[in-house]
Structure formats: C-alpha cells, structure tokens
N, CA and C atoms of all chains as a GROMACS GRO file, in nm:
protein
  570
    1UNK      N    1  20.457  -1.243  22.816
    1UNK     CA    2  20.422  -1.201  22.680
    1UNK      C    3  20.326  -1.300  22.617
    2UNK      N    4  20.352  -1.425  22.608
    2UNK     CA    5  20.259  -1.503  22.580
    2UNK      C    6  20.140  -1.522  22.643
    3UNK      N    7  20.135  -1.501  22.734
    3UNK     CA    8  19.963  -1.477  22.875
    3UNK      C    9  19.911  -1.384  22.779
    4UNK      N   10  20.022  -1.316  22.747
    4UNK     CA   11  19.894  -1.151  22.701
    4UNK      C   12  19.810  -1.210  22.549
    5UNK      N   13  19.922  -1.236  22.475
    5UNK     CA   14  19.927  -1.305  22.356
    5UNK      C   15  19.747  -1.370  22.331
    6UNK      N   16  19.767  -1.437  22.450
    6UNK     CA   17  19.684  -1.547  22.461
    6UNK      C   18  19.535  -1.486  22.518
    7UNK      N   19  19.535  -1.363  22.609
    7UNK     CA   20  19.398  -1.325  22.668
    7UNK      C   21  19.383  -1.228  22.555
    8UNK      N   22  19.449  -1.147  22.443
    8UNK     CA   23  19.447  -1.107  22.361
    8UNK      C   24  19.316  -1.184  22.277
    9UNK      N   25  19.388  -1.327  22.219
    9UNK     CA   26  19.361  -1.386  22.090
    9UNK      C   27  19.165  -1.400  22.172
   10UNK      N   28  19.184  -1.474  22.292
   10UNK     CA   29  19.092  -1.490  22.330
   10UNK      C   30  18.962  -1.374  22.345
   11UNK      N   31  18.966  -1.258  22.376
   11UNK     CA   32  18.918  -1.116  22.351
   11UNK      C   33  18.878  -1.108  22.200
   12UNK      N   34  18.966  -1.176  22.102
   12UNK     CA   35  18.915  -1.142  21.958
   12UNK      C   36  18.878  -1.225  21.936
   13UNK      N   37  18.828  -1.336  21.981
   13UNK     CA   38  18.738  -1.469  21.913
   13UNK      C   39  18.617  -1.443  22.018
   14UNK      N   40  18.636  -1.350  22.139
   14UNK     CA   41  18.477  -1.374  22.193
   14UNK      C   42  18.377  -1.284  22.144
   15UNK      N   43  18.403  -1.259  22.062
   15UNK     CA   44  18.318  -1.189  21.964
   15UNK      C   45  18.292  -1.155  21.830
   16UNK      N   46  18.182  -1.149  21.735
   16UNK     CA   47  18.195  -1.154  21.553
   16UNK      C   48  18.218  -1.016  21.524
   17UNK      N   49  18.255  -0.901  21.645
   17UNK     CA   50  18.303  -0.766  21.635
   17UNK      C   51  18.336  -0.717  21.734
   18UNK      N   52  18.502  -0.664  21.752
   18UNK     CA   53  18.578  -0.663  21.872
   18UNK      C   54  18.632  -0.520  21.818
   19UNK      N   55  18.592  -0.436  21.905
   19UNK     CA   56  18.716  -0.285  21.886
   19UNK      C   57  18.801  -0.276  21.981
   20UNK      N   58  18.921  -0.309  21.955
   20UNK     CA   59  19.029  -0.251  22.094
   20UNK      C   60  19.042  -0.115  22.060
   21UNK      N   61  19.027  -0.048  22.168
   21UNK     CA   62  18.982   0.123  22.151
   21UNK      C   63  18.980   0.184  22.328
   22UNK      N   64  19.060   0.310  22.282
   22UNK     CA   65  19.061   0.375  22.424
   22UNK      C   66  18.909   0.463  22.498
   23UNK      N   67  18.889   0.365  22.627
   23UNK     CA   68  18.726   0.411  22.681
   23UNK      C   69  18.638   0.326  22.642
   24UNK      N   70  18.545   0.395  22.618
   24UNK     CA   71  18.458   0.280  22.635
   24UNK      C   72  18.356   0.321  22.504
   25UNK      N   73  18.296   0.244  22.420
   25UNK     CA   74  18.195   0.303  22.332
   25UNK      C   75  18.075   0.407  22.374
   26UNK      N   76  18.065   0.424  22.472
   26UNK     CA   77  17.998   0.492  22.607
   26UNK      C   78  18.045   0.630  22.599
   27UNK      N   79  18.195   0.608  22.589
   27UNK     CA   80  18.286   0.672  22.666
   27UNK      C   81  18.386   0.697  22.618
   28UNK      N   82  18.396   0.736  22.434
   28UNK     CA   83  18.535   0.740  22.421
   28UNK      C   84  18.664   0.862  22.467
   29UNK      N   85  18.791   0.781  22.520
   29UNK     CA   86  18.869   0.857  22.568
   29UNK      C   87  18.965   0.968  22.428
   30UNK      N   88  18.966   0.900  22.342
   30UNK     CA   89  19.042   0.935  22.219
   30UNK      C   90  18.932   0.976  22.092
   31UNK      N   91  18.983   1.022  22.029
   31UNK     CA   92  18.889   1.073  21.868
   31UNK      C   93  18.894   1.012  21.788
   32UNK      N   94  19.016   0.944  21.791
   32UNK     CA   95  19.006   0.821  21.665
   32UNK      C   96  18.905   0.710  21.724
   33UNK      N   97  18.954   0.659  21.824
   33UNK     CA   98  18.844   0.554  21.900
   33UNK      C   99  18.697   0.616  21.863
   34UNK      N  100  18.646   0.734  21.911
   34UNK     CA  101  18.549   0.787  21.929
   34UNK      C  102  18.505   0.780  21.741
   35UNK      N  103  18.573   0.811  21.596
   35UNK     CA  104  18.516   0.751  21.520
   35UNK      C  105  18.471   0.659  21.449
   36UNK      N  106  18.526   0.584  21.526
   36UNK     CA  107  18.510   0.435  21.439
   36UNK      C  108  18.396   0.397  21.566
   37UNK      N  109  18.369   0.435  21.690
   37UNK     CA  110  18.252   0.401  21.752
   37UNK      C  111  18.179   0.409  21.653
   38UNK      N  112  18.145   0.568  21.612
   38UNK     CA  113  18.045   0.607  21.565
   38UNK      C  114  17.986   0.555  21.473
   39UNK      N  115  18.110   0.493  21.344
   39UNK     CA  116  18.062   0.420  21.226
   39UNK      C  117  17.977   0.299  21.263
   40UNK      N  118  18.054   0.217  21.378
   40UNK     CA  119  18.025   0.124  21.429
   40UNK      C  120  17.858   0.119  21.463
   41UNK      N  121  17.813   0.204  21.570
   41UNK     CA  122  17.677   0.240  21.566
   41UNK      C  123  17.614   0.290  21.460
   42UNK      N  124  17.639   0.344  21.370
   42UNK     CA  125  17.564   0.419  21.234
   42UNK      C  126  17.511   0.340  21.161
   43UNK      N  127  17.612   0.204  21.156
   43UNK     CA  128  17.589   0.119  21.097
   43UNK      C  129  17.514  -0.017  21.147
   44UNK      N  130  17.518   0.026  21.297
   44UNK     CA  131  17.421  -0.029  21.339
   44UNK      C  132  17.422  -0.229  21.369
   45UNK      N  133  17.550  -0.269  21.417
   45UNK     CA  134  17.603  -0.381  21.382
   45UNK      C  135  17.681  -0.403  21.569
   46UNK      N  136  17.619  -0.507  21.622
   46UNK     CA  137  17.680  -0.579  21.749
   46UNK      C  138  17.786  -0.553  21.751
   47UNK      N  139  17.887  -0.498  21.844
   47UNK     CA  140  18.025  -0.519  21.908
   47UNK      C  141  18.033  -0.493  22.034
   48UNK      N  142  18.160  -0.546  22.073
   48UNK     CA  143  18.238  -0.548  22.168
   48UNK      C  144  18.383  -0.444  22.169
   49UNK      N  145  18.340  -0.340  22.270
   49UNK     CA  146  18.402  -0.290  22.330
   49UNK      C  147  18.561  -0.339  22.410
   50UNK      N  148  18.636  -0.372  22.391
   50UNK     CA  149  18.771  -0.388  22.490
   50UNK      C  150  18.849  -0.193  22.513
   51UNK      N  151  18.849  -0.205  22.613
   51UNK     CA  152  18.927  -0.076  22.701
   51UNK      C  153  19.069  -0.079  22.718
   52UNK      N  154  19.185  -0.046  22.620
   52UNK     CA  155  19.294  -0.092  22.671
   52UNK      C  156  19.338  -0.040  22.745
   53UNK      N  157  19.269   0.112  22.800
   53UNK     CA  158  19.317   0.201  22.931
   53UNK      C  159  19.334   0.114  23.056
   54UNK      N  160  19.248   0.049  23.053
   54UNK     CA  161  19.213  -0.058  23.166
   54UNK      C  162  19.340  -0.166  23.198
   55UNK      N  163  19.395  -0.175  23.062
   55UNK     CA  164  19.499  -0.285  23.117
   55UNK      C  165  19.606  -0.257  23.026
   56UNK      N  166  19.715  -0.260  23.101
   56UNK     CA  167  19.888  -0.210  23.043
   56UNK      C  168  19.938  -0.327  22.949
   57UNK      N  169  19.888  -0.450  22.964
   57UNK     CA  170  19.938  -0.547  22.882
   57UNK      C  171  19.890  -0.574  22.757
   58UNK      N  172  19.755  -0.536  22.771
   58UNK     CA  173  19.636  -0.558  22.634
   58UNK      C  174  19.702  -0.420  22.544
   59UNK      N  175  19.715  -0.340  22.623
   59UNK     CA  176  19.746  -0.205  22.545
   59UNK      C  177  19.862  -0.236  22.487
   60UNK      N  178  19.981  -0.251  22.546
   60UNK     CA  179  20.124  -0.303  22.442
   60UNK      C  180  20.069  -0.470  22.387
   61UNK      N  181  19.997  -0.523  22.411
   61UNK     CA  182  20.027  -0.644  22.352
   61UNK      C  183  19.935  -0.666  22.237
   62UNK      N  184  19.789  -0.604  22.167
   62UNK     CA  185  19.764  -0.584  22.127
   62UNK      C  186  19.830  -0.501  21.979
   63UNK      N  187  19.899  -0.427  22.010
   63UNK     CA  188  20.020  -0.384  21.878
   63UNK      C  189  20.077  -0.446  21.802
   64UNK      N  190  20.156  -0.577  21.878
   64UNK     CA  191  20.244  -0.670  21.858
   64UNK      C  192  20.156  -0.821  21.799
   65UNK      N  193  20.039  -0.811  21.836
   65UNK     CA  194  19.918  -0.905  21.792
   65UNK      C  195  19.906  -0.875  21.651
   66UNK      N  196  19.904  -0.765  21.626
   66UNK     CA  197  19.854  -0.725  21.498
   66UNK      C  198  19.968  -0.662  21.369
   67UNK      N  199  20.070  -0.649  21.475
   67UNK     CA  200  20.177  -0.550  21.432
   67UNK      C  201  20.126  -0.449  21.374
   68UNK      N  202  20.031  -0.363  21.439
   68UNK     CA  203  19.992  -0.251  21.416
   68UNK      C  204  19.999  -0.133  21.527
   69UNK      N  205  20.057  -0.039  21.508
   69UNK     CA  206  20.100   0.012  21.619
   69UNK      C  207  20.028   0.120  21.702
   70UNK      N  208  19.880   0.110  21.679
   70UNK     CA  209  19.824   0.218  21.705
   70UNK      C  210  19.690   0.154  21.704
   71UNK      N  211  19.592   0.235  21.854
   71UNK     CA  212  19.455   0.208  21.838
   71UNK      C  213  19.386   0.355  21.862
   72UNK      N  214  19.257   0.298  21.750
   72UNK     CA  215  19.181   0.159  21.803
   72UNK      C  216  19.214   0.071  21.661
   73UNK      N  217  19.171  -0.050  21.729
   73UNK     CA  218  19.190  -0.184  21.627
   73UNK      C  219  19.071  -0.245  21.583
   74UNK      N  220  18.991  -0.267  21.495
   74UNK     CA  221  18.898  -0.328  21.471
   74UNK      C  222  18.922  -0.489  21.400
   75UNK      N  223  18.846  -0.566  21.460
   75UNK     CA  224  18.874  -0.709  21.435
   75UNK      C  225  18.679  -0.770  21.378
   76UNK      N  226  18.700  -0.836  21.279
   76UNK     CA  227  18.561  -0.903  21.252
   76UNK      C  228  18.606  -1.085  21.262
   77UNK      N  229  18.550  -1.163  21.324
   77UNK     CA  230  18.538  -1.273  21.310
   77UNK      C  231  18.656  -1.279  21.295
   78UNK      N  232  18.759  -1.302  21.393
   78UNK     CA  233  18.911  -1.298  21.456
   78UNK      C  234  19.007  -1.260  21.368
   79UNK      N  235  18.908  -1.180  21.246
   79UNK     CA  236  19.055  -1.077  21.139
   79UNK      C  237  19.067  -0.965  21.153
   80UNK      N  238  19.198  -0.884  21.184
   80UNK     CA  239  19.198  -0.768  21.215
   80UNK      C  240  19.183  -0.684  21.069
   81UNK      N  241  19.083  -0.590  21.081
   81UNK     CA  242  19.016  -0.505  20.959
   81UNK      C  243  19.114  -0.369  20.969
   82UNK      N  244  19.181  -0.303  21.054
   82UNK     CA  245  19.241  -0.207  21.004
   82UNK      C  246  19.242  -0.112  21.159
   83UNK      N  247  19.261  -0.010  21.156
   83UNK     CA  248  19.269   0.160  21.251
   83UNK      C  249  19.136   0.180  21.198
   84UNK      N  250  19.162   0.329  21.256
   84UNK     CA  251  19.049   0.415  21.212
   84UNK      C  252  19.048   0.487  21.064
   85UNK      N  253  19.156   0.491  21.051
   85UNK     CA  254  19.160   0.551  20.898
   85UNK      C  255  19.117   0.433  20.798
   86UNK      N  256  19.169   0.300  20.805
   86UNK     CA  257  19.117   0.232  20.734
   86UNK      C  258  18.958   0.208  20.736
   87UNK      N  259  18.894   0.170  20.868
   87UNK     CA  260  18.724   0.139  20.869
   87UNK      C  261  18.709   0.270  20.831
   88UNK      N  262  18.722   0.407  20.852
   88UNK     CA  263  18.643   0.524  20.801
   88UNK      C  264  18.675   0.489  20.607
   89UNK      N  265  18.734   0.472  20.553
   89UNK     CA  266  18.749   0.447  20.437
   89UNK      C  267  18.712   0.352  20.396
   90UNK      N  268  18.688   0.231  20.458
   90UNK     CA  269  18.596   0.138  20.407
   90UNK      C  270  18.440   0.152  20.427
   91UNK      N  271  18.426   0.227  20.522
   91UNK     CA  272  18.271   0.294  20.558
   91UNK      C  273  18.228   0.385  20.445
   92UNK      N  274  18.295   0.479  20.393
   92UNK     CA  275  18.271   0.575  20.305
   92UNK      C  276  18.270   0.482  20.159
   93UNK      N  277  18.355   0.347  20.138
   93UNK     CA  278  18.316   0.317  20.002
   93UNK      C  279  18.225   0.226  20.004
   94UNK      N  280  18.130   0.205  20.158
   94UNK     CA  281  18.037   0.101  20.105
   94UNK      C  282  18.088  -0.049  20.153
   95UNK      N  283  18.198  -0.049  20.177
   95UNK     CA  284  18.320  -0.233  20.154
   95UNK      C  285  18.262  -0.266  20.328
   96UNK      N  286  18.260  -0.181  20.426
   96UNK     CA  287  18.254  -0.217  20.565
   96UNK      C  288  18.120  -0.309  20.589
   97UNK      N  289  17.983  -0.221  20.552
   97UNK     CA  290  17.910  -0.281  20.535
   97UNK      C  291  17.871  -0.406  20.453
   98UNK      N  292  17.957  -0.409  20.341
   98UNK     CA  293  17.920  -0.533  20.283
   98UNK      C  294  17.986  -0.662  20.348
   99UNK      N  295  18.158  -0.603  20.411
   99UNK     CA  296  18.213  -0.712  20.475
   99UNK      C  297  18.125  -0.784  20.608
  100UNK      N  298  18.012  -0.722  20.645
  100UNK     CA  299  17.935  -0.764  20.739
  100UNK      C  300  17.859  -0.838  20.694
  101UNK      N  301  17.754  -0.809  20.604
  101UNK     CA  302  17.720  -0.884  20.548
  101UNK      C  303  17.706  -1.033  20.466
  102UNK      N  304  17.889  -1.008  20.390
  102UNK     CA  305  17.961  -1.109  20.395
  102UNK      C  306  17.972  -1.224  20.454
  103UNK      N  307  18.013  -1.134  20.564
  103UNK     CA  308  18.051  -1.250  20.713
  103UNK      C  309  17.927  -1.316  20.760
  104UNK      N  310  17.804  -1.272  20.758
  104UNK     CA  311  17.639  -1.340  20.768
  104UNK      C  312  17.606  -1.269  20.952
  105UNK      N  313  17.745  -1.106  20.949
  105UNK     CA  314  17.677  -1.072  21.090
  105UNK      C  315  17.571  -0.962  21.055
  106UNK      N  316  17.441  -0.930  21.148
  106UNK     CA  317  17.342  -0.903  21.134
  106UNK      C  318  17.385  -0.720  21.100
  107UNK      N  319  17.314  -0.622  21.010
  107UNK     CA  320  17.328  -0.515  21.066
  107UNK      C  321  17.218  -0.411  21.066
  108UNK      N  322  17.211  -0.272  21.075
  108UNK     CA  323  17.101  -0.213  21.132
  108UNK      C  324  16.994  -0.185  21.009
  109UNK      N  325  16.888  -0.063  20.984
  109UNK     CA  326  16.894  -0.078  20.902
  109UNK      C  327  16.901   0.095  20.825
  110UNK      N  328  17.019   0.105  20.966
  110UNK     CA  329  17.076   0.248  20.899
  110UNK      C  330  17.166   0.184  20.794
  111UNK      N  331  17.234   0.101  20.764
  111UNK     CA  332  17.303   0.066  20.643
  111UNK      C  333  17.300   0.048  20.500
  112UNK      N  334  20.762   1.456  22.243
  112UNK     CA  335  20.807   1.536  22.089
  112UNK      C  336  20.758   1.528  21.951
  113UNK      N  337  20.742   1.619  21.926
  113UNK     CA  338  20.666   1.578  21.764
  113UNK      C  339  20.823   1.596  21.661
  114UNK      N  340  20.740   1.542  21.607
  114UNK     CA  341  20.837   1.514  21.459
  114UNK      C  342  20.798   1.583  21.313
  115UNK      N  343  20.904   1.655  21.246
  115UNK     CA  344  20.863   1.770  21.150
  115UNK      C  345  20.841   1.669  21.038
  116UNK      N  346  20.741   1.751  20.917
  116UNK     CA  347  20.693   1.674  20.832
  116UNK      C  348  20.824   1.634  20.769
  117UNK      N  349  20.911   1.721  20.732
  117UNK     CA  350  21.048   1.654  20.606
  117UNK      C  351  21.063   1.516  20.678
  118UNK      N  352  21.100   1.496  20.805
  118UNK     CA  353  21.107   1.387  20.839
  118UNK      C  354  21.070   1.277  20.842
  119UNK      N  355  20.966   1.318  20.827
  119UNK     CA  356  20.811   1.194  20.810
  119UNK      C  357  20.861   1.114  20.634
  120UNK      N  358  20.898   1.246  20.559
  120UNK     CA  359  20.858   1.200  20.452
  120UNK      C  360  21.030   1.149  20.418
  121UNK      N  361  21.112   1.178  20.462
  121UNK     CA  362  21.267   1.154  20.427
  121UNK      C  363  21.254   0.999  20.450
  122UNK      N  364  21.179   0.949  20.576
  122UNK     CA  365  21.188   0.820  20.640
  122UNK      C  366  21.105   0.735  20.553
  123UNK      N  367  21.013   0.771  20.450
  123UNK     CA  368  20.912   0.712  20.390
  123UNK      C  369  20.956   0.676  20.234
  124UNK      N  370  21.045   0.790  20.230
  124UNK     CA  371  21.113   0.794  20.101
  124UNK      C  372  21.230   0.671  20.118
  125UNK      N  373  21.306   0.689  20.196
  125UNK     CA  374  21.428   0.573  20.215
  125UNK      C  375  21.355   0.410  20.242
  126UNK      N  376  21.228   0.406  20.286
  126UNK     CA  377  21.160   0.231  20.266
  126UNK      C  378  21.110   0.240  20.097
  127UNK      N  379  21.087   0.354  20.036
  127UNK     CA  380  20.964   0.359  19.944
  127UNK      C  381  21.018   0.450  19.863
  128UNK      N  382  21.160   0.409  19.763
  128UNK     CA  383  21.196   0.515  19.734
  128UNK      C  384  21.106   0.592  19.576
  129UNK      N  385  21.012   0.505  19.531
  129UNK     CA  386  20.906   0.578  19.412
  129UNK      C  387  20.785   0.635  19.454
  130UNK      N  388  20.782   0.665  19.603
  130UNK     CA  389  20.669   0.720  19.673
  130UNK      C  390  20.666   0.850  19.673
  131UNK      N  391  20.586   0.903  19.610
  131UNK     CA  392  20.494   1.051  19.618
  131UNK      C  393  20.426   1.065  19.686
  132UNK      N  394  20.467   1.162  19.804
  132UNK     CA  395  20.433   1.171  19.967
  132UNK      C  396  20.342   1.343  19.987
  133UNK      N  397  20.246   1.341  20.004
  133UNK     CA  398  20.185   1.453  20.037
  133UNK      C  399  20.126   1.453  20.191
  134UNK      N  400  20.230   1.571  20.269
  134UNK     CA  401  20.170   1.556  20.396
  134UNK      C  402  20.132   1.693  20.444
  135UNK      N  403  20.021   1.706  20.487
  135UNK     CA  404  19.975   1.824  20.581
  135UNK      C  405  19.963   1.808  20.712
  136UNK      N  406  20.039   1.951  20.793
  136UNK     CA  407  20.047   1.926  20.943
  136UNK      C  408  19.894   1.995  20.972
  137UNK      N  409  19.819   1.914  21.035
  137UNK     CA  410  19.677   1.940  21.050
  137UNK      C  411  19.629   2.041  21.116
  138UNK      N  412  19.691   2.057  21.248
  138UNK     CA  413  19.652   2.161  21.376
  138UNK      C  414  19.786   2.249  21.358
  139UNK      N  415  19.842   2.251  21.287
  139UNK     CA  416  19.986   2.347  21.298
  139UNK      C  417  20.072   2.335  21.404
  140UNK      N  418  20.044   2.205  21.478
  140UNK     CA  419  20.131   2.184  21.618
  140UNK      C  420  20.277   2.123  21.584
  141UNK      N  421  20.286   2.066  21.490
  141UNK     CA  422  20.377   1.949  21.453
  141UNK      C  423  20.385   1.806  21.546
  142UNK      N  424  20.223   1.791  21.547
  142UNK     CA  425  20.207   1.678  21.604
  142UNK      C  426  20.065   1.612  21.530
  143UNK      N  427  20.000   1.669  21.480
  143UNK     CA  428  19.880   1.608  21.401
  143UNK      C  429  19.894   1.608  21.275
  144UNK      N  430  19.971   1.508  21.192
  144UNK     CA  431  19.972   1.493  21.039
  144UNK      C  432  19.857   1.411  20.966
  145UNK      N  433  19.820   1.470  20.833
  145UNK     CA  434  19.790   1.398  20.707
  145UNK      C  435  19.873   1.377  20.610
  146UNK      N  436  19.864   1.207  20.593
  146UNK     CA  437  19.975   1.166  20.472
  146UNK      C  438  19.896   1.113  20.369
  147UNK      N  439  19.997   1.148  20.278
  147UNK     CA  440  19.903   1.033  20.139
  147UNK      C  441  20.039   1.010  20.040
  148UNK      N  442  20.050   0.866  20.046
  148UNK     CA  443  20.118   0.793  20.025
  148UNK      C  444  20.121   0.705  19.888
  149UNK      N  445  20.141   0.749  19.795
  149UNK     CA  446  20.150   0.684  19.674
  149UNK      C  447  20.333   0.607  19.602
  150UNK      N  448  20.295   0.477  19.596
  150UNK     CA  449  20.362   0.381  19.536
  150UNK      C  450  20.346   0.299  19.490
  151UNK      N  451  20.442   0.222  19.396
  151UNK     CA  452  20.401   0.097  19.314
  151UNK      C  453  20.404  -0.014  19.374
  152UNK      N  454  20.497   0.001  19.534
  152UNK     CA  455  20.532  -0.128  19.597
  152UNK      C  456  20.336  -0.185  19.697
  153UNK      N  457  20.249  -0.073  19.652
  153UNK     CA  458  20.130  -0.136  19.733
  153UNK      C  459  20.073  -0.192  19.662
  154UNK      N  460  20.150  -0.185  19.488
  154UNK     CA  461  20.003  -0.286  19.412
  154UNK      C  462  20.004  -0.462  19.452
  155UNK      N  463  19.904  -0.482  19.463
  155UNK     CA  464  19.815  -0.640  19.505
  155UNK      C  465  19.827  -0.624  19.649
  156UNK      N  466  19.894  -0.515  19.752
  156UNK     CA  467  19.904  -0.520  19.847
  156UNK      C  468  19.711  -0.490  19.952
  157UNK      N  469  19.728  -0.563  20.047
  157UNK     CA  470  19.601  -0.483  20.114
  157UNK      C  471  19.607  -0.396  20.197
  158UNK      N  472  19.488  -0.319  20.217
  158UNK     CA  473  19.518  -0.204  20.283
  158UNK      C  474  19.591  -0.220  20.362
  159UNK      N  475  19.563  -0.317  20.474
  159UNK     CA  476  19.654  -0.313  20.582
  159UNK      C  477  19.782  -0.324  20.549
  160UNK      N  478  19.810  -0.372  20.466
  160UNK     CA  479  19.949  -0.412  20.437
  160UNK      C  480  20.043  -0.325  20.427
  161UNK      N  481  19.969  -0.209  20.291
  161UNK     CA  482  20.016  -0.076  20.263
  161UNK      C  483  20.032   0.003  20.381
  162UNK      N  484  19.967   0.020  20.479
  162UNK     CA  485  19.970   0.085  20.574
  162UNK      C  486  20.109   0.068  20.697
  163UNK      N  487  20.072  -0.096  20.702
  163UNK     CA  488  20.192  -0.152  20.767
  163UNK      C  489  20.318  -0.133  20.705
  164UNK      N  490  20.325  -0.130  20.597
  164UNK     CA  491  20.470  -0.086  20.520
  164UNK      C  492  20.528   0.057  20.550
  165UNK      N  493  20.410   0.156  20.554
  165UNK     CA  494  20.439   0.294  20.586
  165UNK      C  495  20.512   0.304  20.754
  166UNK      N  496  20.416   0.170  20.839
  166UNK     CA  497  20.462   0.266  20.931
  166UNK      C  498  20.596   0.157  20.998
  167UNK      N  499  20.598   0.071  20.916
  167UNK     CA  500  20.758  -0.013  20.904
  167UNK      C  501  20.854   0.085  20.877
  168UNK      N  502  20.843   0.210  20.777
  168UNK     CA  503  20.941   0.289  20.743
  168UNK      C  504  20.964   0.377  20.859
  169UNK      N  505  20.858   0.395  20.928
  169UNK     CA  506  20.887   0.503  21.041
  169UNK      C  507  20.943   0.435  21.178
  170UNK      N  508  20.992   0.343  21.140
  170UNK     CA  509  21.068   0.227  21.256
  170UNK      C  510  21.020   0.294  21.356
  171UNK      N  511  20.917   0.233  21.408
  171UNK     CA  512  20.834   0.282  21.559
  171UNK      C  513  20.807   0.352  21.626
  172UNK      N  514  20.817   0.522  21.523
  172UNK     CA  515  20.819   0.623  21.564
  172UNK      C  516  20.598   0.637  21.570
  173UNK      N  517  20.560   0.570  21.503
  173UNK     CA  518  20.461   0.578  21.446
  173UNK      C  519  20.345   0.522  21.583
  174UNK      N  520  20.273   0.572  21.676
  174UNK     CA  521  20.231   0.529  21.790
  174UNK      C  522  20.346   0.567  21.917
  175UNK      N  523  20.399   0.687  21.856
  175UNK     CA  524  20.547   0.653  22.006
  175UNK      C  525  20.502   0.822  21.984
  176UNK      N  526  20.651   0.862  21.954
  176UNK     CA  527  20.691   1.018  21.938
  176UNK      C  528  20.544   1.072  21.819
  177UNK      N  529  20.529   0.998  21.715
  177UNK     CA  530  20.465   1.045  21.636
  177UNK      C  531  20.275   0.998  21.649
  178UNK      N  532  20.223   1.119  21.705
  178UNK     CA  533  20.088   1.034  21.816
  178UNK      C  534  19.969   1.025  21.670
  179UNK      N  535  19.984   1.121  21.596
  179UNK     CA  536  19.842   1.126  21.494
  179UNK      C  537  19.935   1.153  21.365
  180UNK      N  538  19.886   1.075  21.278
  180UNK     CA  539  19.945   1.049  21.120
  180UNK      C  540  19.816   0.969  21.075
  181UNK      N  541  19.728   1.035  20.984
  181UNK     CA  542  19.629   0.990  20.886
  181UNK      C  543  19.660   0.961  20.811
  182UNK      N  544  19.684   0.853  20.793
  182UNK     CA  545  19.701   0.770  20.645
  182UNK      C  546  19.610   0.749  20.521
  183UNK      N  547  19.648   0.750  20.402
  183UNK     CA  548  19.591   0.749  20.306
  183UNK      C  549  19.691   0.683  20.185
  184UNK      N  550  19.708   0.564  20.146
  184UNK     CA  551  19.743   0.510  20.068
  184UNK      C  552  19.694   0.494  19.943
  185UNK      N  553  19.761   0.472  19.859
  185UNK     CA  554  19.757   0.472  19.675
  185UNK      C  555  19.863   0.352  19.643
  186UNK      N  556  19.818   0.306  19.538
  186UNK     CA  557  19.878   0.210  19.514
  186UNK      C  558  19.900   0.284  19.304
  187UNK      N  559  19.995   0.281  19.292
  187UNK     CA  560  20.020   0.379  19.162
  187UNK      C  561  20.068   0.294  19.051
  188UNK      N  562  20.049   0.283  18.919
  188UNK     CA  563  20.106   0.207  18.815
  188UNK      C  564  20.216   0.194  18.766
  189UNK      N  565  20.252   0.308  18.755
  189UNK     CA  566  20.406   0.305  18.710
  189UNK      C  567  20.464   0.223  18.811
  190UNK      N  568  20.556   0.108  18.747
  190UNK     CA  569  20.680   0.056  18.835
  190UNK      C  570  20.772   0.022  18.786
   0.00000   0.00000   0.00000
C-alpha cells in the first residue's frame, strides 16, 4: 500500500498537470475521462496523461490518495482540483483557466 | 447493481439532515444519476470538500454499486 502511495505521489509531482483518467487522452476509455480531456485540450494547457486501466494498484490507490472515489482525477502542481464534474464547472465559470494562470502554467490561446 | 434514487437521497439526508436533494435518473436505467445537493453544512467548505461529504454519506457505494452520480453542490444560508 505504501509502494503505491508512493509511485502515486510521485506520478503527481512529475508533472504541473496530471489527469488520472481511464485510456489515454488519445484514447479515452470512459466519458467522464473523455470530458475533462476535452476541456483540458480546449483550453489548450500541457498535461500528463496517467492510464489507471494499465495498472490495478494506481487504480485503487489513487482513490485513497485523494479520498476521492472516482476517476478521472485532475491534479495541478501536486493539488488535487476535483472529478469531472468539478473541472467542467470550474471550466464553465472561467476559475480553471485562471487557476492556470495563477499557478504561472502556460495556456493556449483558445482560453 | 444500481441503486434507486430514494436511496441515494435517504443516505444523503441521514449525513445532511438540512439538505434539499434534487435527483434525476438520467438514462432511465437506474444507474446514471443527477444530484444537486443543497446545504448549510458546505458553507466555507470547498468544492471538493462538499463533494467529499456527499459521497462520505454514501459510505462507498459511490464508485462501487453506484457507477455515475453528477454532482452539483450548493452551499445554502439558512442554518
């Protein structure tokens, strides 16, 4: 549990935008995953893809990381930002994009 | 197994008992819900928080038996 814990934490610090999400941004396997891709690209802003199909431990251990029980998970600069219902609602008031901004990560200039 | 809306909302009501719960079963399957969740216990709370509280009430049904529940939180004045 703690290995996972730990390749977890590490997965969300190797990047200033991490989606744990089923498939691949390529490739999403799920619809929720598949919208918060989309925002993700719309908005036109670097991330990282993690696949938890790919691995049984990231997938349960990831939940328990966040105590959130459901993906996909979006993380900015190693804070977890919410599901999909939350980034689609912070996308629609404007807050997603500014939290990027915020943070000093670059974004497109569909935003 | 899906889980019927009274249930959703009986379980939401007993964590949250000043919560005004509006849920629609989306696809008519009794497996794709919309909730909207209004209480006083989310004020200063953050989203996530509010959210996490909801699905604290559904003691782990929430990602298990219960696969899609759209959340929509309110945080309401009266308390």
């Amino acid at each position: 549990m703690t290995d996972a814990h730990q390749v977890i934490d590490n997965e969300v610090k190797s990047s200033d935008v991490v989606l744990f999400m089923k498939g691949t941004p390529q490739f999403p396997m799920c619809g929720f995953s598949g919208q918060v891709v989309q925002i993700l690209n719309y908005i036109g802003v670097p991330y990282k893809g993690v696949n938890v199909l790919e691995d049984e431990t990231v997938r349960q251990g990831i939940k328990e990381y966040s105590n959130w029980p459901t993906i996909p998970q979006l993380y900015v600069k190693g804070e977890f930002i919410g599901g999909c219902d939350i980034t689609r609602e912070m996308f629609q008031a404007g807050e997603l994009q500014q939290l990027f901004t915020d943070k000093g990560i670059p974004v497109g200039q569909n935003a | 197994m899906p889980m019927d809306a009274h249930e959703i909302e009986t379980m939401i009501k007993a964590a949250l008992p000043d919560a005004t719960i509006e849920i629609k079963d989306l696809a008519g399957d009794g497996n794709h819900y919309a909730a909207t969740v209004t209480s006083s216990a989310f004020k200063g709370k953050s989203r996530v928080q509010q959210h996490q509280m909801v699905y604290g009430a559904l003691q782990g049904r929430m990602g298990g038996v219960l696969h899609a529940l759209a959340l929509t939180t309110v945080a309401s004045d009266n308390s």
